[in-house]
VEXDRENPA-991250 format. One record per atom (N, C-alpha, C): x, y, z. Coordinates in steps of 0.001 Angstrom, whole numbers. Layout:
BEGIN
{{X Y Z}},
...
END
This chain:
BEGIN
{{-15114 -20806 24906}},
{{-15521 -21450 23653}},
{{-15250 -22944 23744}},
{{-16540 -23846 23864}},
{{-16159 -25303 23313}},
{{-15094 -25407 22107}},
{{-14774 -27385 22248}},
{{-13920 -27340 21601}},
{{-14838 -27680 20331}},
{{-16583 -27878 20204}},
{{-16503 -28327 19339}},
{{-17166 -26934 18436}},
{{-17016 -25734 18987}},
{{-17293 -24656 18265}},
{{-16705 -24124 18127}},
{{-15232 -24448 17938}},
{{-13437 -23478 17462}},
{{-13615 -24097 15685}},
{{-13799 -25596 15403}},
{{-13824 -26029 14384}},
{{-15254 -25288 13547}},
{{-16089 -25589 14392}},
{{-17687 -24500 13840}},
{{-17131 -23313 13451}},
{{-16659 -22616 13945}},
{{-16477 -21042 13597}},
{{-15279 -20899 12367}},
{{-14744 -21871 12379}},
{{-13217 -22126 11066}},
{{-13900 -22394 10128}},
{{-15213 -23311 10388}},
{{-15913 -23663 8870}},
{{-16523 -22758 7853}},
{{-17342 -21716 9383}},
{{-17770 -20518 8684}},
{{-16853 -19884 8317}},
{{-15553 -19506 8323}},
{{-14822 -18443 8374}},
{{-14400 -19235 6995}},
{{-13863 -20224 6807}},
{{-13421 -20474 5524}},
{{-14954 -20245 4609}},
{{-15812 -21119 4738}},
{{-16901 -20967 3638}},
{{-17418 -19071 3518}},
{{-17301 -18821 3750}},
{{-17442 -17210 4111}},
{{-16337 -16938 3015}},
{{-14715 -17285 3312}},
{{-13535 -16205 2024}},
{{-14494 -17391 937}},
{{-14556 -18503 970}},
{{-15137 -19289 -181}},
{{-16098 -18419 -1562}},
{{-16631 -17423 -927}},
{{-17411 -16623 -1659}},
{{-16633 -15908 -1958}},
{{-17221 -14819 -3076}},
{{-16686 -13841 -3485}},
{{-16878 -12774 -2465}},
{{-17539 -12406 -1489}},
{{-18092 -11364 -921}},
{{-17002 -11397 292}},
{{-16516 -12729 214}},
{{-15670 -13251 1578}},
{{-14236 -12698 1062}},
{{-14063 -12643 -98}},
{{-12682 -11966 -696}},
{{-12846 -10960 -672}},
{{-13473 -9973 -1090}},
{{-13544 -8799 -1061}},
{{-13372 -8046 111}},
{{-14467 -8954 1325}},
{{-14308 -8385 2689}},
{{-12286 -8419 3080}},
{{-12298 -9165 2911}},
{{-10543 -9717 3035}},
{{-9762 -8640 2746}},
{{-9897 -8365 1374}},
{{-9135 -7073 495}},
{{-9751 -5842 1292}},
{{-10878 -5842 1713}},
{{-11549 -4339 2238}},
{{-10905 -4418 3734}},
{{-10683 -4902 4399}},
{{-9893 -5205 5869}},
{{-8598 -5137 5761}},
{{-7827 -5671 4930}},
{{-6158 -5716 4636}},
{{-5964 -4369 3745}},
{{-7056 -4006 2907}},
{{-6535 -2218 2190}},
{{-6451 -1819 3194}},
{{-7228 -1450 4177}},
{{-7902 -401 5036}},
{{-6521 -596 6188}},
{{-5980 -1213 6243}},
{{-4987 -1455 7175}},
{{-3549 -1004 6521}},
{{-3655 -1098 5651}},
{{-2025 -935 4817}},
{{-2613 558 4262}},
{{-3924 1279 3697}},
{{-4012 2620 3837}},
{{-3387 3268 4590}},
{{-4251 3333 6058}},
{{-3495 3392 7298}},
{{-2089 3610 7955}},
{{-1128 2543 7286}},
{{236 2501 7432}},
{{649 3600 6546}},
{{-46 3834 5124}},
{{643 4596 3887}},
{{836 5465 4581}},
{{-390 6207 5344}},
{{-480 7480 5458}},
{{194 7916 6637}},
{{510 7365 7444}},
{{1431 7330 8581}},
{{2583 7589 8563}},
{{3302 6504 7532}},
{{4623 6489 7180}},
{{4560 7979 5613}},
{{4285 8254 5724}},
{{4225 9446 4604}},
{{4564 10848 5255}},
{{3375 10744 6802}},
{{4090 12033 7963}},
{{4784 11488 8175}},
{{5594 10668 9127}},
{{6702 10069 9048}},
{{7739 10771 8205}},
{{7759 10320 6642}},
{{8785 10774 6247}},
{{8743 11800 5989}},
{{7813 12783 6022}},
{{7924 14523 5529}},
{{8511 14725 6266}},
{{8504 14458 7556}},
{{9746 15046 8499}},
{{11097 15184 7882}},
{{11353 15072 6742}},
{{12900 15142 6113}},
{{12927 16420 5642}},
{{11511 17216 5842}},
{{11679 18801 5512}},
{{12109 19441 6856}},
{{12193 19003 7960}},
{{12219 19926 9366}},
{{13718 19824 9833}},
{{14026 19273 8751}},
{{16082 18614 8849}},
{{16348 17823 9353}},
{{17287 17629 9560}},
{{17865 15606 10365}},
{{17633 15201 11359}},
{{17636 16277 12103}},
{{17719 16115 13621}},
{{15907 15405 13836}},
{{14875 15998 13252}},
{{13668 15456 13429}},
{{13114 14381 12443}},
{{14178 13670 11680}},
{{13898 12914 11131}},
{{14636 11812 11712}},
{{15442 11633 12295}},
{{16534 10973 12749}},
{{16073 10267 13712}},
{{15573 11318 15246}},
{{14483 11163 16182}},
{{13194 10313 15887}},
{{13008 10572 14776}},
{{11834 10040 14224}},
{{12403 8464 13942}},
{{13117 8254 13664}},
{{13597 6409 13333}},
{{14608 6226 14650}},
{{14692 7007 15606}},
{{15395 6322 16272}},
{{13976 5877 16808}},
{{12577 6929 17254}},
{{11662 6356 18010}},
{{11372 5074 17489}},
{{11245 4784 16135}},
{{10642 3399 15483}},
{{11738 2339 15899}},
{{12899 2578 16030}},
{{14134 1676 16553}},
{{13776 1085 17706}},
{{13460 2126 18720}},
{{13436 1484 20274}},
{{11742 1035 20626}},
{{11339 1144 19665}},
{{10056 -89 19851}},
{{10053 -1519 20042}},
{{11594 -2033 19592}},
{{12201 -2878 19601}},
{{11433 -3895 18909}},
{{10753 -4984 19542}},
{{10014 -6763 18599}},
{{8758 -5755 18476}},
{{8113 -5187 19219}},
{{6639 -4586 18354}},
{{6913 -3821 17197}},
{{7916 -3511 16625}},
{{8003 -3117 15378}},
{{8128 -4054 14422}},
{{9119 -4872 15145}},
{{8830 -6478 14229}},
{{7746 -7127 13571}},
{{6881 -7301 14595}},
{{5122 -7254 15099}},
{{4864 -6959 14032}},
{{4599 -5347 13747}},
{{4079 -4582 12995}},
{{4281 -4839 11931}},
{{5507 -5084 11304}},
{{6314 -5584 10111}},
{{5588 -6849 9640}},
{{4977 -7493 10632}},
{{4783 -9208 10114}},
{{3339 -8869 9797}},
{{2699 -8345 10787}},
{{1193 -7964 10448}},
{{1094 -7281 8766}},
{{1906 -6099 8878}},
{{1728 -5402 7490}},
{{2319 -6393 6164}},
{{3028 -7103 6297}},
{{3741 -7988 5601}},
{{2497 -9088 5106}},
{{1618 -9771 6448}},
{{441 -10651 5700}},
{{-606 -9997 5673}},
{{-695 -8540 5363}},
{{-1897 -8144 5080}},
{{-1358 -7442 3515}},
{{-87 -7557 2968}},
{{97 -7292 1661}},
{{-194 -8512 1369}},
{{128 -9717 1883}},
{{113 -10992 1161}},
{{-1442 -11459 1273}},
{{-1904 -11438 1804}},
{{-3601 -11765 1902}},
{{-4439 -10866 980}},
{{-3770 -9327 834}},
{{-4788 -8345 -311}},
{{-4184 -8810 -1351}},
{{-3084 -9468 -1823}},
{{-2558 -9544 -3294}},
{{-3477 -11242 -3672}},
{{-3485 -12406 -2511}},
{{-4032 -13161 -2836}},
{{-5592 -13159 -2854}},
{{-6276 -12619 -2282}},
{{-7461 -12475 -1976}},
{{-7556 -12157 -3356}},
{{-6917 -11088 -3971}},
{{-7756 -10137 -5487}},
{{-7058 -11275 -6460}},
{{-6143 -11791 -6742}},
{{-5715 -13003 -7744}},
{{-7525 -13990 -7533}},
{{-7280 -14497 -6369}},
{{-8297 -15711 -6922}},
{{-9607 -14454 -7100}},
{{-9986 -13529 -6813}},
{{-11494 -12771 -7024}},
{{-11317 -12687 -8659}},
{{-10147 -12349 -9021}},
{{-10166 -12132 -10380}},
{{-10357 -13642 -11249}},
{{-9796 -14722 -10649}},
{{-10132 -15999 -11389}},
{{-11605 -16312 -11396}},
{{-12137 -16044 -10434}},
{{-13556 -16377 -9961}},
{{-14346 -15304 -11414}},
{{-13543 -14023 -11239}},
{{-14753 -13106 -12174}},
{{-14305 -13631 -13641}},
{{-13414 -14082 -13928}},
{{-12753 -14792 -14835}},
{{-13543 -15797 -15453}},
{{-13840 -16684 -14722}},
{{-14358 -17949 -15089}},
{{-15749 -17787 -15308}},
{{-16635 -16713 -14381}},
{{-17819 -16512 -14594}},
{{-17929 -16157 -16237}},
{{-16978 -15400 -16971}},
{{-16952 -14955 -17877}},
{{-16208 -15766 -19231}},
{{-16225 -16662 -19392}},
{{-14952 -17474 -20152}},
{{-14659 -16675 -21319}},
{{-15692 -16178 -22242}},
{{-15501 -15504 -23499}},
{{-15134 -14210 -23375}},
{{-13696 -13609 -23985}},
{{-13699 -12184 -23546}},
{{-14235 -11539 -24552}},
{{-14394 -10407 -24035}},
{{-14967 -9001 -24736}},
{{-14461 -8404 -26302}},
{{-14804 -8405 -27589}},
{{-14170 -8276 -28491}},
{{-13179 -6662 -28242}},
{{-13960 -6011 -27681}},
{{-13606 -4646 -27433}},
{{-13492 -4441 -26056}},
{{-12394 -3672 -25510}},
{{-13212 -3253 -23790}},
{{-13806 -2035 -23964}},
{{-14862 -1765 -23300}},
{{-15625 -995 -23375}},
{{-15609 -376 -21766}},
{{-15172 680 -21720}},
{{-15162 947 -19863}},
{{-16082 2246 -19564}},
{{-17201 655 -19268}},
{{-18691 1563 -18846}},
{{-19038 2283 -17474}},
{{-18191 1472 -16616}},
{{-18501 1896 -15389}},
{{-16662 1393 -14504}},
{{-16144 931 -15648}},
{{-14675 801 -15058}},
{{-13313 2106 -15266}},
{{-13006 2217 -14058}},
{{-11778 3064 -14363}},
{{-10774 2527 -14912}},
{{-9503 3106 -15953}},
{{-8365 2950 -15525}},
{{-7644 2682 -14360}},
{{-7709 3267 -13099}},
{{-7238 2473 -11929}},
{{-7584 1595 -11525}},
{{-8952 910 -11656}},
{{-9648 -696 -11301}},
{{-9482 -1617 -12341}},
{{-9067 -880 -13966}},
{{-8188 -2234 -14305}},
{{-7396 -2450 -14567}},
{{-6475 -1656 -13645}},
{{-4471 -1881 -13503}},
{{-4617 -2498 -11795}},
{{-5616 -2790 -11381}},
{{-5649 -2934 -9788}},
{{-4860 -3942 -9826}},
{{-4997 -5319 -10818}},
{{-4704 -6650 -10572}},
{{-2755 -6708 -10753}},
{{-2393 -5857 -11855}},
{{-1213 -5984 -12004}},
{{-555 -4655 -11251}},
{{-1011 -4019 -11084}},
{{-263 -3048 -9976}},
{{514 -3155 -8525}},
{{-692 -4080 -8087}},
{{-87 -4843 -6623}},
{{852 -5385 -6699}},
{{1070 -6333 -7565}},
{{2231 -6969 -7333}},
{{3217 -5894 -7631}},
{{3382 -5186 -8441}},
{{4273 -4188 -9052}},
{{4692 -3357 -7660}},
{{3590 -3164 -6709}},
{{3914 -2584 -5729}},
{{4123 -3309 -4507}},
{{4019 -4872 -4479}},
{{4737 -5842 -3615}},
{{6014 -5881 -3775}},
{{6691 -5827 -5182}},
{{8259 -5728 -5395}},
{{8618 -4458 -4584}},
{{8092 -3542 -5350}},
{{8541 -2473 -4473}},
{{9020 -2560 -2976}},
{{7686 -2533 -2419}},
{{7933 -2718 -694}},
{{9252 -3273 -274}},
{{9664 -4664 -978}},
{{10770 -5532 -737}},
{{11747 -4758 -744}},
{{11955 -3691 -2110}},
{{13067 -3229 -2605}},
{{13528 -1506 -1999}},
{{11842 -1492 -1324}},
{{11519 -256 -462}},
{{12577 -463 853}},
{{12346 -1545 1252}},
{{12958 -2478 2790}},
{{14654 -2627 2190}},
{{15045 -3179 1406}},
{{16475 -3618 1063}},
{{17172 -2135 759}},
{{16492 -883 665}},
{{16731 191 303}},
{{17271 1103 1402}},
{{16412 1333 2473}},
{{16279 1832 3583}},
{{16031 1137 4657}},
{{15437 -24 4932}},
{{16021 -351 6126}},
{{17415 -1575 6329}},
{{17173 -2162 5638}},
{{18400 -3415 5834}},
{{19582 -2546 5109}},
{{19644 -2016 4191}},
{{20807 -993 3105}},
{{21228 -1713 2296}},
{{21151 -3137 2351}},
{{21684 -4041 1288}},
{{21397 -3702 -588}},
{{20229 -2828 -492}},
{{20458 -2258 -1816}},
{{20108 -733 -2191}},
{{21581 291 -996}},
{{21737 1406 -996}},
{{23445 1266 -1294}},
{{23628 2380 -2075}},
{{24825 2396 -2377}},
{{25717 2882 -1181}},
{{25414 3679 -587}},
{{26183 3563 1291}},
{{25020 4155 2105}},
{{24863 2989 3093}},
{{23661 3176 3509}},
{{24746 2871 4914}},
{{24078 4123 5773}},
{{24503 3849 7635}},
{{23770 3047 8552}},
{{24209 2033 8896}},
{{23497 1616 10577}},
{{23605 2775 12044}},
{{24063 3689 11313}},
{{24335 4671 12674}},
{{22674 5649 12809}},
{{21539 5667 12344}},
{{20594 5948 12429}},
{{20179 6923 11999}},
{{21720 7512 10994}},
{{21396 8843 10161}},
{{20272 8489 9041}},
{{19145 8890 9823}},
{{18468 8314 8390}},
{{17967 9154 7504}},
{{18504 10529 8130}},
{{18297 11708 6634}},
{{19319 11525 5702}},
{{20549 11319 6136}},
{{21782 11226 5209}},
{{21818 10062 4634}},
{{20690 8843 4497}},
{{20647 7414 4344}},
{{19145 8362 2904}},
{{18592 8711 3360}},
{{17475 9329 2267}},
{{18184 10337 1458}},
{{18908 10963 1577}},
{{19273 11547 467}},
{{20081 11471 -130}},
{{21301 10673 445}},
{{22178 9984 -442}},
{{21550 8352 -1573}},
{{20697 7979 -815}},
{{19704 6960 -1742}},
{{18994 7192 -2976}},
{{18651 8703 -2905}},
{{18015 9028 -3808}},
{{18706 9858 -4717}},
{{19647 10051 -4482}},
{{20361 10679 -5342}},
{{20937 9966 -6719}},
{{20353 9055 -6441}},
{{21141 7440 -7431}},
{{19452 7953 -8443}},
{{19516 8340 -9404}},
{{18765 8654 -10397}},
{{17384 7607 -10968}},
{{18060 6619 -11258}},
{{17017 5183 -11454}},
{{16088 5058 -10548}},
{{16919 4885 -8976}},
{{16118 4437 -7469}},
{{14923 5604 -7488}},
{{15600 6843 -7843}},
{{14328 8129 -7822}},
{{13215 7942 -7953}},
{{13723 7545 -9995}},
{{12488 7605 -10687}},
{{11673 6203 -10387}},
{{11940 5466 -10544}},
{{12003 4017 -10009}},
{{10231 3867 -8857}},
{{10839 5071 -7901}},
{{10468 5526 -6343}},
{{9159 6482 -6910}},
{{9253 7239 -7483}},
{{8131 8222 -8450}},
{{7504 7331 -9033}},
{{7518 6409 -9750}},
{{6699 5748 -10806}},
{{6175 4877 -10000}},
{{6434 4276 -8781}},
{{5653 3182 -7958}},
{{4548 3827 -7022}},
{{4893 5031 -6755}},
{{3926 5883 -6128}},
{{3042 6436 -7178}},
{{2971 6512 -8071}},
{{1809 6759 -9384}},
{{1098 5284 -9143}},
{{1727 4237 -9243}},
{{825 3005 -9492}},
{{11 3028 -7937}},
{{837 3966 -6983}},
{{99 3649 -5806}},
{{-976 4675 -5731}},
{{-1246 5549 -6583}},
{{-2480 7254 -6286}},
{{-3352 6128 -7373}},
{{-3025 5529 -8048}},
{{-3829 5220 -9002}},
{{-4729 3782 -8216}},
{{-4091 2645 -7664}},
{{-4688 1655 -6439}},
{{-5440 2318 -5688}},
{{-5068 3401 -5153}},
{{-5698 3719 -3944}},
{{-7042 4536 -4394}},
{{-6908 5412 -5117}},
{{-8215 6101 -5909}},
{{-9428 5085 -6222}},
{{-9183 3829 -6542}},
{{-9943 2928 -6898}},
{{-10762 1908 -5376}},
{{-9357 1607 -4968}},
{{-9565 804 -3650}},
{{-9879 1287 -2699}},
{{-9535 2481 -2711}},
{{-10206 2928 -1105}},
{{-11837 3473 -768}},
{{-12436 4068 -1993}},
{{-13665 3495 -2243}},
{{-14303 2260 -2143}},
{{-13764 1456 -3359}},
{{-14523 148 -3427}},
{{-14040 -373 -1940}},
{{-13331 -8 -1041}},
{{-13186 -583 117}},
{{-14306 -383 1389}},
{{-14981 572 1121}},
{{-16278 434 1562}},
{{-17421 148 1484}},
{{-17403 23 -265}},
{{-18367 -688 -709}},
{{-18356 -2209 -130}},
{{-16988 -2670 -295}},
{{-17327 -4176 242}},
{{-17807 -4229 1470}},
{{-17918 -3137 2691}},
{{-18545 -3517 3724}},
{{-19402 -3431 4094}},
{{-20201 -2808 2631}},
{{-21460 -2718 3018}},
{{-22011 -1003 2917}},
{{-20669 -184 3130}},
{{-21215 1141 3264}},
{{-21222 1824 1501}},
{{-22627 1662 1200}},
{{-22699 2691 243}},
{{-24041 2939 -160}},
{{-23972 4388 -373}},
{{-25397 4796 -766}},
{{-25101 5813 -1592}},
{{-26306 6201 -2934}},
{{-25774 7563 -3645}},
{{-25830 8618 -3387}},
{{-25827 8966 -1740}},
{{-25897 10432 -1015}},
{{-24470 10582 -1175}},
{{-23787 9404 -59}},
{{-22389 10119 236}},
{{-21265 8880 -317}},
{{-21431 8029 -1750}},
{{-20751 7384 -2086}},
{{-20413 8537 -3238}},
{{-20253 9837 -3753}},
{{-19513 10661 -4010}},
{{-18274 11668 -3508}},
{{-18951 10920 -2249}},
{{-18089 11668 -1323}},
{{-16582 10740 -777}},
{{-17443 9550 -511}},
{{-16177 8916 -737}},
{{-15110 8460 -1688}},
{{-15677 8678 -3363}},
{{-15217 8887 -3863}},
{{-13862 10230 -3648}},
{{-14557 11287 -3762}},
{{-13736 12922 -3581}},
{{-12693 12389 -2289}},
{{-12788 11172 -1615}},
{{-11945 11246 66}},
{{-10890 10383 -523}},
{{-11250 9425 -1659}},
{{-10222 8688 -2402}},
{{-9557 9430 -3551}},
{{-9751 10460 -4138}},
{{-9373 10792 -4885}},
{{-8345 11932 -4248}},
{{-8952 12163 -3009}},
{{-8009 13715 -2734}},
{{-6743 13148 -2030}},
{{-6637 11616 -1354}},
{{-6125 11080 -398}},
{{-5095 10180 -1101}},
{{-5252 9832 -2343}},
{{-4320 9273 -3474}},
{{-3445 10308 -3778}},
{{-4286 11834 -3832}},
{{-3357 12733 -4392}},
{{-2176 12899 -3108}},
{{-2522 13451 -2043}},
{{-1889 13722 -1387}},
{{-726 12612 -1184}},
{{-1067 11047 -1362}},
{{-255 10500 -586}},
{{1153 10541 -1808}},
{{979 10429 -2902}},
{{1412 10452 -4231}},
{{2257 12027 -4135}},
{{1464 13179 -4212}},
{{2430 14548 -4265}},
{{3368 14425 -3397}},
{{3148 13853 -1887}},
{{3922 13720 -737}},
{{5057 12834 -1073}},
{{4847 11741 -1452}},
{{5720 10509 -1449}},
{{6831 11381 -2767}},
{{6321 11514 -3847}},
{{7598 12292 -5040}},
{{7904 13249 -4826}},
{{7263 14135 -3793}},
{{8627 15662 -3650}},
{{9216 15084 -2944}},
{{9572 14099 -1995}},
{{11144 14037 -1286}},
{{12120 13191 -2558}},
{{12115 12303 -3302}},
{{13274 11879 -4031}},
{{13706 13097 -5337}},
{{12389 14162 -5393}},
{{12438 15049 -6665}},
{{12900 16485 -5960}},
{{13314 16754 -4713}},
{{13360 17633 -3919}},
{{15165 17312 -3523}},
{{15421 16029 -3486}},
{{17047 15216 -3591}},
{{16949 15639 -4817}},
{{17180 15287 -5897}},
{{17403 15273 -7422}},
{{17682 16614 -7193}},
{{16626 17526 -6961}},
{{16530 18944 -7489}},
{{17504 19849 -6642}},
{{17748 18968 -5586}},
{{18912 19985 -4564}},
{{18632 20319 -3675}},
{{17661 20635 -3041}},
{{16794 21104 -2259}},
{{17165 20575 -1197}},
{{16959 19076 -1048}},
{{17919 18379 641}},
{{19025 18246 79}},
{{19442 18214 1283}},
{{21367 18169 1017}},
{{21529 17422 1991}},
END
């Protein structure tokens, strides 16, 4: 690549997010990537049903990945920060197109989950932080081990009642994001037609559920007694 087509291709690439279509693509590339992770780290943690020993194994493997987990961490880290900014300014943009609001809302073709999308994220950016200070650093677990017990680090965490529910109610805001976004996440790329844009609907709706039932039986499964 010339040097004088590195600056050419930055121009397009900025005038491109410049649009709205350029944000969306943004948010449809950074969901689709942090989907991805949800659902990963979700098998991941069900392993806390097969007992310690395969959950344990399971974070020691993520341990000895050593800086590519880091990696991973920084990637997933600016692809929360690029989907939370990308949808702030899309929403100023649909904002401004609109200056006068609506005497009534009327939700003709809008869900409840597409219009908690804007304040949910962030709700679920705190989280993540408090997800991380929880379980991996321990700085906000009431005794949290560096020894890699990380079943006895999950169920003594959750046993703290607030953190539970806390942990339940952020995973609702997350079946409810994802039901919305992971659809419209193909719409922004272009893929939709009214054959099988029901279908992707039914793949977002069943895939919110799951990640949501999955994520609250382990802190409601602690509560209830069930892990020990």
């Amino acid at each position: 690549m010339s040097v004088a087509a590195a600056p050419l291709g930055l121009s397009r690439a900025v005038r491109f997010y410049q649009a709205s279509i350029g944000k969306k693509f943004v948010m449809a590339v950074t969901g689709f990537l942090l989907y991805g992770f949800v659902i990963l780290h979700l098998i991941g943690n069900l392993q806390v049903y097969l007992g310690p020993e395969k959950l344990n194994a399971y974070g020691r493997a993520l341990r000895e990945m050593g800086a590519l987990l880091w990696v991973a961490r920084a990637a997933l880290l600016a692809a929360v920060i690029a989907h939370i900014v990308a949808a702030f300014q899309l929403w100023r943009v649909n904002r401004a197109a609109r200056p006068v609001r609506y005497r009534s809302l009327v939700a003709v073709e809008s869900s409840y989950a597409s219009r908690t999308m804007l304040w949910s994220g962030p709700v679920i950016a705190v989280f993540i932080v408090y997800h991380l200070m929880h379980f991996t650093f321990g700085n906000a677990h009431p005794d949290f081990r560096h020894d890699l017990d990380v079943y006895r680090n999950v169920v003594t965490g959750f046993r703290q009642a607030p953190a539970a529910l806390f942990y339940m109610f952020t995973m609702l805001l997350v079946g409810l994001h994802l039901n919305h976004g992971v659809w419209s996440m193909f719409q922004s790329v272009g893929v939709s037609h009214p054959r099988y844009t029901p279908w992707l609907k039914r793949l977002a709706r069943f895939s919110a559920l799951f990640i949501v039932v999955g994520n609250i039986s382990i802190p409601f499964a602690v509560l209830g007694g069930f892990l020990r």
